[in-house]
N, C-alpha and C positions, 0 to 999 in steps of 0.2 A: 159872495163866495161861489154860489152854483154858477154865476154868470163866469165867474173866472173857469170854473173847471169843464163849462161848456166848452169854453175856446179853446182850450188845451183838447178836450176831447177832439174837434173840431181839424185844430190844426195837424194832429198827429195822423187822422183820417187822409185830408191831404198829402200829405207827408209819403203816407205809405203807397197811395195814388199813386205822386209823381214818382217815387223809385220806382216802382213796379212797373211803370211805363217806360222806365230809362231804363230797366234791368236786360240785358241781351237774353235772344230767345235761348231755351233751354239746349245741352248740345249733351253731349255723350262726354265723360271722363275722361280728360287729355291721355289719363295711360293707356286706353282703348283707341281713343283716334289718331293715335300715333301708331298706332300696331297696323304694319299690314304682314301677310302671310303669306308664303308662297305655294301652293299646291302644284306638285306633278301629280296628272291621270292617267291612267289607262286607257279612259276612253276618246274615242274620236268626236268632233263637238256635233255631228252632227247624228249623234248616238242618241237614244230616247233617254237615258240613264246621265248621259250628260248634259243633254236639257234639262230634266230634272232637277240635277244638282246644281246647275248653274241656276235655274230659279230660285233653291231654295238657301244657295249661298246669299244671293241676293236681298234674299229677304233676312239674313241673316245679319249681312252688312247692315243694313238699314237701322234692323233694331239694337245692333252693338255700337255702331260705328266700328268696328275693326274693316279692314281694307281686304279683301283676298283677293288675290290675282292667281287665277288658275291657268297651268299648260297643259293643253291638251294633246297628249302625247303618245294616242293611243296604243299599239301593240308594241311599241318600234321601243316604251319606256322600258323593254327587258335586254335590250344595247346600251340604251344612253342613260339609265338612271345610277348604276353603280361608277360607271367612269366618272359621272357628277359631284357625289358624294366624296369621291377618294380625293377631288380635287378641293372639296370645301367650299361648292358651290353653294348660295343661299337657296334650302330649300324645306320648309317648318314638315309638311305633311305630303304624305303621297299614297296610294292606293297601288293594288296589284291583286293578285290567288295568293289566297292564305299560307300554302305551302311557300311560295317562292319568297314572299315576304321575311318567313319563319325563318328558312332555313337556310336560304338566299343571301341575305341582307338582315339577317340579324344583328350581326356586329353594328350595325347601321341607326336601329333604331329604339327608344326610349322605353322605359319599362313603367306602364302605367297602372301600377298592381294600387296606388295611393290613390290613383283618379277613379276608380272606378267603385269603389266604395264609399262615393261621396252621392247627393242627391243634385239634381238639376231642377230648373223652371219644365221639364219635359217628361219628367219620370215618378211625375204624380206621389212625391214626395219620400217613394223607395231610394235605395242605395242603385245605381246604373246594373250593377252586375246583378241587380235581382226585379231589372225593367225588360232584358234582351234576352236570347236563347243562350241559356246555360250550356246545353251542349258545343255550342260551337264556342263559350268563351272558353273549354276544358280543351276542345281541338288546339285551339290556338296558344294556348300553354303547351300542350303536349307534343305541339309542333316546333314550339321555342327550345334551342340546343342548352338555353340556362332555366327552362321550366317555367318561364314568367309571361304573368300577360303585357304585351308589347306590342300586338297586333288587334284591331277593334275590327269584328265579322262586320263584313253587310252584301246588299243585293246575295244571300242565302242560295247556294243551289245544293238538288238532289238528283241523282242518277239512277233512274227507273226506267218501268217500263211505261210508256208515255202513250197514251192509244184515244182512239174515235169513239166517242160511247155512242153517237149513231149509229156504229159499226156492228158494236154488241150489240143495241137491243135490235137491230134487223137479225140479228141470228140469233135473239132470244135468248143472250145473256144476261143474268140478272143479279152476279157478282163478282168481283176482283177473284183470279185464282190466288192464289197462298200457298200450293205445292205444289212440284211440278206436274205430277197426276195432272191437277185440276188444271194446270198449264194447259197441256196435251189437249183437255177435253175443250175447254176454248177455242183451242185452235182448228180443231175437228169443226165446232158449230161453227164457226166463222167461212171454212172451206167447204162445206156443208152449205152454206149461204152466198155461195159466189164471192166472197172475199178474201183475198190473199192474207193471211195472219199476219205476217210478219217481216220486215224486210232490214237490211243494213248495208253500211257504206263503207269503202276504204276508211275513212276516217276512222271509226267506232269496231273496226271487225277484232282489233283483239279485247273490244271490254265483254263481247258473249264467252269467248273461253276461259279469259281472267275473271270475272264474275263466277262461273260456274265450277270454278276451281275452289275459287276464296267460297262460295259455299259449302263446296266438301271435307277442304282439309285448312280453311281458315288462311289470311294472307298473309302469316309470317310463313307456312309451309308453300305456298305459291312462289313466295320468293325465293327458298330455298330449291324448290324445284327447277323453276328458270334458273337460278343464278349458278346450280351445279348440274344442270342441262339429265335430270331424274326423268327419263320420259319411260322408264318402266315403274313408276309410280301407280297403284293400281285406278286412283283418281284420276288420272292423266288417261288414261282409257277407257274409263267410267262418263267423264268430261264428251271424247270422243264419238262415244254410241250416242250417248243422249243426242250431241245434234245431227248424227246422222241420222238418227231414226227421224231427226224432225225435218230432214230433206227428204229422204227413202215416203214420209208421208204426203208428200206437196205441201208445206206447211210454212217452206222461206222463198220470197220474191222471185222469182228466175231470174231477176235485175240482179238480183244482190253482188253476186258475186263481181259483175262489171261495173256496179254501181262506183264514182267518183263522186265524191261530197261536192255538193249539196245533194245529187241525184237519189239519193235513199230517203229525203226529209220534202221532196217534189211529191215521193210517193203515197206519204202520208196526207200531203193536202190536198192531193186530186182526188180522194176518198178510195182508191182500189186497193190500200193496204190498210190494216187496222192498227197493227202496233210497231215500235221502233225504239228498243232500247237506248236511252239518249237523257238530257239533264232537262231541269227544268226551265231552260233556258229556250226550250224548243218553241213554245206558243210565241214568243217573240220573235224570234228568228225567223219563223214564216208566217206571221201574222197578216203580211201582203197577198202571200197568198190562200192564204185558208177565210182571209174574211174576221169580220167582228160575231158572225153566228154560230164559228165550229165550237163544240161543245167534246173540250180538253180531259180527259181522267187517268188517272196517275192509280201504280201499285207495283210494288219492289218485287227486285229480283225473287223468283220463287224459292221454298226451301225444297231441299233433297233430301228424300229418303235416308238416314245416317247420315246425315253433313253434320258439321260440328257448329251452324249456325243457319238462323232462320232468316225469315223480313224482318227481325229487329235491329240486321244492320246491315248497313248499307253505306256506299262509297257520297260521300257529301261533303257540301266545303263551302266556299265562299270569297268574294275577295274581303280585300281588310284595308282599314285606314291605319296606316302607321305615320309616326311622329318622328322624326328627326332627333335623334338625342342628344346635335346641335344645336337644336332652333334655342332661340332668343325668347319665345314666345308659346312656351309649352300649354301653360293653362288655358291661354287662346284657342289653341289650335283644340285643344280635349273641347272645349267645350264646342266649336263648330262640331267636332266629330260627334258627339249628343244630339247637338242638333239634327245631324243627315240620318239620324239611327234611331232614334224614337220620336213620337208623338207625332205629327201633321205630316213633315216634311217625308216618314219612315214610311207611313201608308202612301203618300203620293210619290216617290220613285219607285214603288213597288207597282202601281196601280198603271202609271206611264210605260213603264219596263215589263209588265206581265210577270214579274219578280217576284220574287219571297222575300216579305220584309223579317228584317230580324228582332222588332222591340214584340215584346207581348203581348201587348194592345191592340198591336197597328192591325191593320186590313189588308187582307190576303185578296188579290186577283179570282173572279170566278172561274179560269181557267184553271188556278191553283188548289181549287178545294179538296180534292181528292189526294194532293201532295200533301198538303198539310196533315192532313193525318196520317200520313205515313211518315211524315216529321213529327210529331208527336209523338211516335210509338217506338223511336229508334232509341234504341239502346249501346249501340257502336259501332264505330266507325271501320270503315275498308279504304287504302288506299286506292286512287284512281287504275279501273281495270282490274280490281282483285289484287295487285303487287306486280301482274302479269309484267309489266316494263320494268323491274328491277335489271335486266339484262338489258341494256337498250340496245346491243349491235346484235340480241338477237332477235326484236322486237319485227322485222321487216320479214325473217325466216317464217316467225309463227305465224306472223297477218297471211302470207303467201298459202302455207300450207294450213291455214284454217278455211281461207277462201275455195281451196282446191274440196274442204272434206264437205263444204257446206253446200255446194256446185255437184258434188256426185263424182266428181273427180279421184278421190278419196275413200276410201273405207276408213273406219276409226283406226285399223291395223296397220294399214297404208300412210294415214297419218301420222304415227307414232314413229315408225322404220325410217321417212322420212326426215323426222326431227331429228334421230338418233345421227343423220349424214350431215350434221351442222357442223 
């Protein structure tokens, strides 16, 4: 009898040998390897941020089997991606700025209020919406015309004041102002020390007036002011002195005012300017030029004396991944979108991009340390410019005649009378 139950033991040994040898190698779940997805970008492929994402779809595909075929479509997808959609072209997920997404192409895209309360392989066993920056997933509800999340933040940006801390500590700075006062005095020890304080570009000239508006009287009054053209508001000539006094001091580039973008962000890296109102997108952007040794620091717009807000807010945003609320292949596509936004992949397109990652965990750029605490400490949000472009046919008036006040062309009085002939 043992001898019988050896050979049964025996044979079923074999047995399971030979199937196991005959069994085909392991592969991914037909319903996955069937899935491919189509991504529009924003970016151009030979963007850092698009590298990134193209490695880390990569590795995505691999361990899913799902297919992504991404178009990289850089700036030009704010032409071509709604004509797409209205036609019912295939296409699961696409990126863009949070706003344009929101408010844009709402109608467009899928309310993932179900997915994000769910946990992933990536968010260390939390719910997503409590793996990421909570502020930005309230931006982007509050950005949405139906109040729903439907747009996923990432590559995170803030708009500060963006400066050389080499700069500082040659003129013996040895912290971030916070009020304009301590503004003023920075700028003094910088000019003091043979360094231009501060310099800007066409591009960026109306976010110092917009900014320093939305600090005084907050940017739902910003907008009412441009939008019913209030230039005897008494902040609107409060706005005005401030930076004349900060020309009247020698305090802004004598570039500035001719300055054509990129020419104001040239003058940050040759090291003769220290600071440059601008997003956090700047250590990237001239990263060719400044080198891997310039040492980057970050600190928000100052507060004003009687403003009805401080540095706890500030204008910030991001682009976003949205879903198609066509696609065939929604759960797919959320979960790549996990993928790109927390754990490995989140730090490394932050880390390639000089970027602000958005999960909680991830790892902030050393350029970025000093932004991140001033992301940390925000409390709310300003639209882009303080609300300043609520007007936008007269957005070309203000740039002209803020350029004129900030050049000595201008008194704050002279600026006002002028605006008043719009």
């Amino acid at each position: 009898m043992k001898k019988v139950v050896s050979v049964l033991v025996f044979l079923s040994i074999v047995l399971t040998i030979f199937l196991s040898g005959c069994a085909p190698a392991a592969q991914a779940p037909e319903d996955q390897a069937d899935v491919e997805l189509i991504y529009w970008s924003m970016w151009n492929p030979t963007e850092p941020q698009a590298l990134a994402i193209q490695d880390a779809v990569n590795a995505w595909s691999e361990e899913t089997g799902v297919t992504v075929n991404i178009a990289w479509k850089g700036r030009e997808i704010r032409k071509l991606l709604q004509p797409a959609l209205e036609a019912g072209q295939v296409i699961d997920i696409f990126d863009e700025d949070i706003e344009r997404v929101n408010v844009t192409w709402g109608d467009f895209i899928l309310n993932v209020e179900e997915y994000v309360t769910q946990t992933f392989p990536t968010t260390d066993g939390r719910p997503y919406n409590e793996s990421v920056n909570k502020a930005l997933l309230a931006l982007s509800r509050d950005l949405n015309p139906n109040g729903a999340l439907s747009a996923i933040p990432y590559q995170p940006f803030l708009f500060a004041f963006m400066y050389n801390k080499d700069s500082f500590d040659a003129a013996g700075i040895d912290s971030v102002p916070t009020t304009w006062d301590e503004f003023l005095e920075v700028c003094e020890k910088l000019k003091a020390a043979g360094i231009t304080p501060m310099t800007v570009d066409d591009a960026y000239m109306d976010t110092l007036p917009g900014y320093h508006l939305a600090r005084l009287v907050g940017h739902d009054r910003v907008r009412e002011i441009v939008t019913n053209e209030l230039w005897d508001d008494p902040a609107v000539l409060r706005m005005a002195s401030d930076w004349e006094e900060m020309f009247n001091r020698g305090f802004i580039s004598p570039y500035a005012a001719s300055n054509v973008w990129p020419s104001g962000q040239q003058e940050i890296a040759d090291g003769s300017v220290a600071m440059y109102l601008n997003g956090t997108w700047l250590p990237n952007e001239i990263r060719d030029a400044t080198g891997p040794d310039f040492r980057w620091g970050t600190f928000s717009y100052p507060a004003l004396e009687g403003g009805v807000n401080g540095i706890e807010t500030a204008n910030f945003g991001s682009q976003v991944f949205a879903i198609n609320k066509d696609s065939e292949h929604p759960d797919q596509a959320f979960e790549l979108i996990v993928h790109l936004t927390t754990g490995e992949w989140d730090s490394e397109i932050a880390s390639r991009s000089m970027g602000v990652p958005v999960g909680l965990g991830s790892v902030w750029p050393p350029q970025l340390a000093e932004a991140k605490t001033v992301f940390d400490n925000l409390e709310a949000w300003f639209p882009w410019a303080g609300g300043i472009q609520s007007n936008p046919d007269l957005v070309p008036f203000i740039v002209s005649n803020f350029t004129k006040l900030i050049s000595g062309e201008f008194t704050a009085e002279e600026f006002i009378s002028e605006m008043k002939k719009h």
